[in-house]
N, CA, C and O atoms as CSV, one atom per row, in Angstrom:
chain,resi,resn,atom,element,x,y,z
A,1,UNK,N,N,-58.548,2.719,39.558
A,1,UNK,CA,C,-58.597,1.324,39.924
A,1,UNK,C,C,-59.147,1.216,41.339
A,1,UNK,O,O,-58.992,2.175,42.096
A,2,UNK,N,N,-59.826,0.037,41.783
A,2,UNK,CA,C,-60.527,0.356,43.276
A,2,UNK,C,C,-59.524,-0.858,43.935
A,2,UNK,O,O,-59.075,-1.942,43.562
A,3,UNK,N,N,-59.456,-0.028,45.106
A,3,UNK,CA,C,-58.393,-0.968,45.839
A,3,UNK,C,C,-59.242,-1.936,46.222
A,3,UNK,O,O,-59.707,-1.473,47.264
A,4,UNK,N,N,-59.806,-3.121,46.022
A,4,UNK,CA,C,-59.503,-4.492,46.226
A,4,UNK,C,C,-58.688,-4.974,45.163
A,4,UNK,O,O,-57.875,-5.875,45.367
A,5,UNK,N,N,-58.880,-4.291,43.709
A,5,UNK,CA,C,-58.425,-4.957,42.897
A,5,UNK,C,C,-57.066,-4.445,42.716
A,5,UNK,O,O,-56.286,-5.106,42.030
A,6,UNK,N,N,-56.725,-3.445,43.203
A,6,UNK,CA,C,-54.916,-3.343,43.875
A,6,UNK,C,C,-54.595,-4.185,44.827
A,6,UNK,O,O,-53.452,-4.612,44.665
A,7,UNK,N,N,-55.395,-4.810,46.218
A,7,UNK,CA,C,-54.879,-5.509,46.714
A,7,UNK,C,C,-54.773,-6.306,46.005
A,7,UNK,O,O,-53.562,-6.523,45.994
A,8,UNK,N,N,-55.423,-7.228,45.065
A,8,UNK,CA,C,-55.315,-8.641,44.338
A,8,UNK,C,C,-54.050,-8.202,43.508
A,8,UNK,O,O,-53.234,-9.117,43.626
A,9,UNK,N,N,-53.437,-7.012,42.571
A,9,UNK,CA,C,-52.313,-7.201,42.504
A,9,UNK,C,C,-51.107,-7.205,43.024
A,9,UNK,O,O,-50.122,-7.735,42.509
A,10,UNK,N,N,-51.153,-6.425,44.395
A,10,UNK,CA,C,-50.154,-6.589,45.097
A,10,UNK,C,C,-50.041,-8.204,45.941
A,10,UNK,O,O,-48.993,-8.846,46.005
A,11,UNK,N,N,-51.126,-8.566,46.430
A,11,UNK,CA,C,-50.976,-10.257,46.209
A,11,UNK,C,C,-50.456,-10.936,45.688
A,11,UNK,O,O,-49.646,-11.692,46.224
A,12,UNK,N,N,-50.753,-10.929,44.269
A,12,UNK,CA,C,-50.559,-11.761,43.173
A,12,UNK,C,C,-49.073,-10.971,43.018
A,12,UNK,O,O,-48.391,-11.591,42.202
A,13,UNK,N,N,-48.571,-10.133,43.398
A,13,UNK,CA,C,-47.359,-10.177,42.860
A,13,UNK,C,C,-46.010,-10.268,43.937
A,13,UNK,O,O,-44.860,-9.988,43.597
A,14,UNK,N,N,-46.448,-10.757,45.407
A,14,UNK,CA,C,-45.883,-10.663,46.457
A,14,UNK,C,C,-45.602,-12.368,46.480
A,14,UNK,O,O,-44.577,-12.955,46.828
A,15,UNK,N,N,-47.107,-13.022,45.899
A,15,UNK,CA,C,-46.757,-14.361,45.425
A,15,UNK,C,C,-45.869,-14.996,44.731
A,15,UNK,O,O,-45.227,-16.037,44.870
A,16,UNK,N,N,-46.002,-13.707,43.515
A,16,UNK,CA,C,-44.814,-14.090,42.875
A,16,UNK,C,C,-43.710,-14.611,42.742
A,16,UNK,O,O,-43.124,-15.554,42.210
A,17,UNK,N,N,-43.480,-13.049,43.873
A,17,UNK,CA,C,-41.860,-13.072,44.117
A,17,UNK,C,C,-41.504,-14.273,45.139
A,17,UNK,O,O,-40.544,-15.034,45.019
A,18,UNK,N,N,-42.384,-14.286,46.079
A,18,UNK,CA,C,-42.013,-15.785,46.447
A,18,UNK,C,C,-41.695,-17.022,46.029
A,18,UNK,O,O,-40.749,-17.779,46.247
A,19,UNK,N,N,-42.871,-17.086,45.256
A,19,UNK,CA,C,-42.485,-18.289,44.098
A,19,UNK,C,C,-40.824,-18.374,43.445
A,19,UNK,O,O,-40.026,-19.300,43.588
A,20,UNK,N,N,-40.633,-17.072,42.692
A,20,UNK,CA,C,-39.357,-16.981,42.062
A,20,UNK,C,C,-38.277,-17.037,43.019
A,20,UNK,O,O,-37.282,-17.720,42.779
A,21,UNK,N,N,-38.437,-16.128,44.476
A,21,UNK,CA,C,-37.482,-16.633,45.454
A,21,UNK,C,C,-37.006,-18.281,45.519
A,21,UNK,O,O,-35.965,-18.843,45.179
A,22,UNK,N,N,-38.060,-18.688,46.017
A,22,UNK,CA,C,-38.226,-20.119,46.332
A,22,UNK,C,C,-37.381,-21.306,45.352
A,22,UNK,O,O,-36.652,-22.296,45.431
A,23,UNK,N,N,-38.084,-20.385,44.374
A,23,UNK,CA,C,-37.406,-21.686,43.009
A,23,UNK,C,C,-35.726,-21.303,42.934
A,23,UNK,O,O,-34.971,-22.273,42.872
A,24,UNK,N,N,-35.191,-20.102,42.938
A,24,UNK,CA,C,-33.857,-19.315,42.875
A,24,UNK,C,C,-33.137,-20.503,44.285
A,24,UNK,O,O,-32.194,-21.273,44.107
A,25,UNK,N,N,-33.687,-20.376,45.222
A,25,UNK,CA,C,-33.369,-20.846,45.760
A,25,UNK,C,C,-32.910,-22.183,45.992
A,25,UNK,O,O,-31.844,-22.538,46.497
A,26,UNK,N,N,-33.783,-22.822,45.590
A,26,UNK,CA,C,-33.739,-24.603,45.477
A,26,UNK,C,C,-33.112,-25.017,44.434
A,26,UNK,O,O,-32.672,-26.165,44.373
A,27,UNK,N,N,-32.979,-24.127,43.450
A,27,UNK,CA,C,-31.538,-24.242,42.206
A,27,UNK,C,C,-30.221,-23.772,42.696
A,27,UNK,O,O,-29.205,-24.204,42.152
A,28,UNK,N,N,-30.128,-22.727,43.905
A,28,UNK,CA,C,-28.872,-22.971,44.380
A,28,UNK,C,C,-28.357,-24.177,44.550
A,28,UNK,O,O,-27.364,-24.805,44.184
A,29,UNK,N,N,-29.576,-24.378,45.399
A,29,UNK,CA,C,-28.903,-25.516,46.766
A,29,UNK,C,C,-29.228,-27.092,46.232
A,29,UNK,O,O,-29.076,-28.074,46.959
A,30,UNK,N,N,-29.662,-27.150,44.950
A,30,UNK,CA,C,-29.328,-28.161,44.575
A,30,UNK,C,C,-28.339,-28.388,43.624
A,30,UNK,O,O,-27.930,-29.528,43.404
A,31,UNK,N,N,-27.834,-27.221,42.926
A,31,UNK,CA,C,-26.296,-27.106,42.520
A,31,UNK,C,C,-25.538,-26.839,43.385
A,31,UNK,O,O,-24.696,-26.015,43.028
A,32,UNK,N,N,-25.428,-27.280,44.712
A,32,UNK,CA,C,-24.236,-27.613,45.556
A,32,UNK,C,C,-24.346,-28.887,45.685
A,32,UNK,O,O,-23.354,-29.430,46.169
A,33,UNK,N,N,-25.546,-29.802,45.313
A,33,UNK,CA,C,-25.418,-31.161,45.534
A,33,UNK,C,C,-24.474,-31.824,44.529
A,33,UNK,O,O,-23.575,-32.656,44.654
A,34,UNK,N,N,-25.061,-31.079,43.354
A,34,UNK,CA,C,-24.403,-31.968,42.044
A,34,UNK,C,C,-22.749,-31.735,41.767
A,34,UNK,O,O,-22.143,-30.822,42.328
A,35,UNK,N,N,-22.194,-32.536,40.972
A,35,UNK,CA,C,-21.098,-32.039,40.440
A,35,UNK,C,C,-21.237,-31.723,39.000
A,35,UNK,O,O,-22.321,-31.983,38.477
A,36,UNK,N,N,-20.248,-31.174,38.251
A,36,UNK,CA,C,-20.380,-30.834,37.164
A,36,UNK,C,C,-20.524,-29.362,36.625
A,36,UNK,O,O,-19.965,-28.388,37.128
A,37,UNK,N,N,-21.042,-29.349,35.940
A,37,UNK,CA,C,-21.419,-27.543,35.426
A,37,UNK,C,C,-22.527,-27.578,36.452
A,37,UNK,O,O,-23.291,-28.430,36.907
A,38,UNK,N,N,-22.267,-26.163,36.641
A,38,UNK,CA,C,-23.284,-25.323,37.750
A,38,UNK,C,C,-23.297,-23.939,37.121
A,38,UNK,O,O,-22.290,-23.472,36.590
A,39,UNK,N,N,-24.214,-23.427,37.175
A,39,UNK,CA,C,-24.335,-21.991,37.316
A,39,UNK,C,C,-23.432,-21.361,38.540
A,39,UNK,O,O,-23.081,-21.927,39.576
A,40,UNK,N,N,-23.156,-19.981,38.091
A,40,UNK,CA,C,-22.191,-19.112,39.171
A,40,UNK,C,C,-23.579,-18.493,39.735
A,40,UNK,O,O,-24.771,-18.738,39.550
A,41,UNK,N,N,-22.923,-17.672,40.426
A,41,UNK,CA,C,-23.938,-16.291,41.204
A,41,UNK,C,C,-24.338,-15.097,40.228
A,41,UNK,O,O,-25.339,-14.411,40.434
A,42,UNK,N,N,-23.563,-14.921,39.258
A,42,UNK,CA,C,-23.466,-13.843,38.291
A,42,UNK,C,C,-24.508,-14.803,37.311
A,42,UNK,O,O,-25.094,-14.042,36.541
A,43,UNK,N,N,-24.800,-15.806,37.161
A,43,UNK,CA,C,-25.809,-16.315,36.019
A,43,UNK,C,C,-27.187,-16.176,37.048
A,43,UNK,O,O,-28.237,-15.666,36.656
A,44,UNK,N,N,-27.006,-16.677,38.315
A,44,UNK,CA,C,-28.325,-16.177,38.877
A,44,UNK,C,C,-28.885,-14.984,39.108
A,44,UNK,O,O,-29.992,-14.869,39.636
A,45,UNK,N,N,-27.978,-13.758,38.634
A,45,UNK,CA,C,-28.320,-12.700,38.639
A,45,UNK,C,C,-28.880,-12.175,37.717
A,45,UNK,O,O,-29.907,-11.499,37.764
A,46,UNK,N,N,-27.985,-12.560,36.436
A,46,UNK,CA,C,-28.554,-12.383,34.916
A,46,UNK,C,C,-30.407,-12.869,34.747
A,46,UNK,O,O,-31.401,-12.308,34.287
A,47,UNK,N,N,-30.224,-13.742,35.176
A,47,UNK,CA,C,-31.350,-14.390,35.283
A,47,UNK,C,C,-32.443,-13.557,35.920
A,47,UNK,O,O,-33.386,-13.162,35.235
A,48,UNK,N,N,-32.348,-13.282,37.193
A,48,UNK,CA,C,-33.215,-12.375,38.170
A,48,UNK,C,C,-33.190,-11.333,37.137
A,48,UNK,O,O,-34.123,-11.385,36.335
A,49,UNK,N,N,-32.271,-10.335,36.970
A,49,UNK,CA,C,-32.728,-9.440,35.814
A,49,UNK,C,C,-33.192,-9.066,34.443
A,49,UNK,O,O,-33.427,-7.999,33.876
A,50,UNK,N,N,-33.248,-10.629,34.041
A,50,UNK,CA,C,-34.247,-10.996,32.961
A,50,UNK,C,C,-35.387,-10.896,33.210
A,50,UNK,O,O,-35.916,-9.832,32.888
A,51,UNK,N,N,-36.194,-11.903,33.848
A,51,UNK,CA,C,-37.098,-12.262,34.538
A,51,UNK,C,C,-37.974,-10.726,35.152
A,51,UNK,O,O,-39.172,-10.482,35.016
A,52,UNK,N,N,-37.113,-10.018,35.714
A,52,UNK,CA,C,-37.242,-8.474,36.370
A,52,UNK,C,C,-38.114,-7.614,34.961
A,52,UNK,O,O,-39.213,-7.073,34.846
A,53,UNK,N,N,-37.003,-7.841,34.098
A,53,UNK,CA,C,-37.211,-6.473,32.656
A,53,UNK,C,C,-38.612,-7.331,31.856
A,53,UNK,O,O,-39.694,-6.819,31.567
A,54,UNK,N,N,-38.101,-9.019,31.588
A,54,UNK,CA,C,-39.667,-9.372,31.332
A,54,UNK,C,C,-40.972,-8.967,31.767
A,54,UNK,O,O,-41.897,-8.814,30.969
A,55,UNK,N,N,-41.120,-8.720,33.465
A,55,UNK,CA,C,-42.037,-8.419,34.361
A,55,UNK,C,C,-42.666,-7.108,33.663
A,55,UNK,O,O,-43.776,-6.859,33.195
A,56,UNK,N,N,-41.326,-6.294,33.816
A,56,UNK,CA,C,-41.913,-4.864,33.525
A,56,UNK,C,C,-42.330,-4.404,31.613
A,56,UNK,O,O,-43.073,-3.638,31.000
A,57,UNK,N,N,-41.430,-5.311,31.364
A,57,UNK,CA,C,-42.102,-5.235,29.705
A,57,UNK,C,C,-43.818,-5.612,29.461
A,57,UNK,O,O,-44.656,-5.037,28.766
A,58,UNK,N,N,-43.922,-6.763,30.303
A,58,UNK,CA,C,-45.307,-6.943,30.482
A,58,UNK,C,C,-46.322,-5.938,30.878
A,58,UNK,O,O,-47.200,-5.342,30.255
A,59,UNK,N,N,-45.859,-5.938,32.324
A,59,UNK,CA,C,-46.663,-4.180,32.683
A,59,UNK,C,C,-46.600,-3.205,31.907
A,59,UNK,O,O,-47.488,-2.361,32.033
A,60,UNK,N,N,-45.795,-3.042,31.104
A,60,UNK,CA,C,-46.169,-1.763,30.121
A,60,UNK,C,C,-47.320,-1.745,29.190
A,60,UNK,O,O,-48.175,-0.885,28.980
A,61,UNK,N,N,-47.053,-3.283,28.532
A,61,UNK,CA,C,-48.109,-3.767,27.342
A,61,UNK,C,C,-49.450,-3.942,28.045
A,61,UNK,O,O,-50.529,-3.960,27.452
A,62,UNK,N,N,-49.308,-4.053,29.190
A,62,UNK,CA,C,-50.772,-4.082,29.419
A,62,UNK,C,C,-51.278,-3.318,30.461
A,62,UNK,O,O,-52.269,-3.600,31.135
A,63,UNK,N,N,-50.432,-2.157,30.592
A,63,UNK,CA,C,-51.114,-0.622,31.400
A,63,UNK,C,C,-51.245,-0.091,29.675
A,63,UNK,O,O,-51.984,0.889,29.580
A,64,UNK,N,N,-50.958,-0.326,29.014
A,64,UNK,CA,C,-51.146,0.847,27.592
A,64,UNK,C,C,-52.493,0.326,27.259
A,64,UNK,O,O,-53.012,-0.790,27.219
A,65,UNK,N,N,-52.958,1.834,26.982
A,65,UNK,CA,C,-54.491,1.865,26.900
A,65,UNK,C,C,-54.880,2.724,25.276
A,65,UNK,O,O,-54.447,3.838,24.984
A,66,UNK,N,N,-55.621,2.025,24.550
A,66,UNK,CA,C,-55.664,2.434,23.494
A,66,UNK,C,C,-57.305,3.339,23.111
A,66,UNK,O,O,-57.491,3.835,21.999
């Protein structure tokens, strides 16, 4: 692979994680606004490690080379 096109994935995936930070985030803190059912910390985790194993299920299917 020629590194520009490693930098563009390490980009694109530094973006990512920002993105997913960001959003993790603003679903905290707007389930401290609300009342009612909220997610715990243990569902935002579940979550992050969904999201995580999705990631890498992806990367597999599409580093496999036929």
């Amino acid at each position: 692979m020629k590194s520009s096109g490693r930098t563009g994935i390490i980009v694109a995936g530094a973006l990512g994680g920002a993105l997913l930070g960001a959003l993790f985030a603003w679903l905290i803190s707007k389930s401290d606004e609300e009342e009612g059912a909220s997610l715990g910390l243990a569902d935002y985790f579940q979550l992050g490690i969904g999201v995580l194993t999705l990631a890498r299920q992806f990367g597999a299917m599409v580093g496999k080379k036929d």
